[in-house]
N, C-alpha and C positions, 0 to 999 in steps of 0.2 A: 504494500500500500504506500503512495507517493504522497507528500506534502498535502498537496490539493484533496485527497482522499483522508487524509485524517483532520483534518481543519473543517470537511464536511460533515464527517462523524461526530465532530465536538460539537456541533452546534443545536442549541435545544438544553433544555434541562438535565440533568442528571444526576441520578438517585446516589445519596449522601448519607453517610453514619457518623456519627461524631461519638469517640471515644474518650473519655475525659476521666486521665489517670490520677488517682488518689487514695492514701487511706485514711484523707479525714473529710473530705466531701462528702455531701451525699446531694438527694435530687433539690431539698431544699438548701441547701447552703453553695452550691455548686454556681456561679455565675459565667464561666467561659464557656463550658459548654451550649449555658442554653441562648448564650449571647451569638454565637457559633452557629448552632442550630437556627436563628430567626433571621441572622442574615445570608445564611443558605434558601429559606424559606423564601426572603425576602426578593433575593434574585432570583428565583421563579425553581428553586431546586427541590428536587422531591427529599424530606428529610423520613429517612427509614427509622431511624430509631438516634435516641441519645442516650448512652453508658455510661454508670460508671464502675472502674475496673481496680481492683487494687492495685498498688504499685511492687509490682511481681512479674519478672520477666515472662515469666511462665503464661500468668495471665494475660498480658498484656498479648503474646502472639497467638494464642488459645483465642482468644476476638478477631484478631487481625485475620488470621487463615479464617477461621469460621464467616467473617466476612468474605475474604476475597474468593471462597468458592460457593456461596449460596445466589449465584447467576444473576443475582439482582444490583449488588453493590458495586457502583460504579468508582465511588470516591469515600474514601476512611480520612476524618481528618483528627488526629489525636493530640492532645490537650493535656497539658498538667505535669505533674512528676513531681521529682524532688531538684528540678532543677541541675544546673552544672557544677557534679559534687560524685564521689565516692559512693555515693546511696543511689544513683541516676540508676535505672537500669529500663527505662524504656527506650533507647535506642537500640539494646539488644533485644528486649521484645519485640 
């Protein structure tokens, strides 16, 4: 597929999961995410769902695969962590 064929394909809405790592969030105290999720919304994007996952490598790709093969998830965007530190471990999730 050329340029021109994937720039046709992006165009249009498409269906979005926002992952928003934490182990002291939850759905009410949690502001990135659903701030995340409304301006997905807001741009015309389908929001499948908003998580939250604890901050555990483990968990963290246990979402991710679980998204990227249920045929629907076009775009994961994950959110949170412990930041740039010794405890970070969601870039290897």
């Amino acid at each position: 597929m050329g340029v021109a064929e994937h720039r046709d394909a992006a165009k249009g809405p498409v269906a979005v999961r926002v992952l928003v790592v934490s182990s002291t969030r939850t759905e009410k105290t949690d502001a990135s995410g659903a701030w995340i999720a409304n301006a997905c919304a807001e741009a015309g994007h389908e929001v499948l769902s908003v998580e939250i996952v604890d901050d555990s490598a483990v968990a963290i790709e246990a979402e991710v695969r679980g998204y990227a093969s249920d045929g629907r998830t076009r775009v994961t965007i994950v959110t949170g962590g412990t930041g740039v530190s010794k405890r970070d471990v969601t870039p290897e999730g």
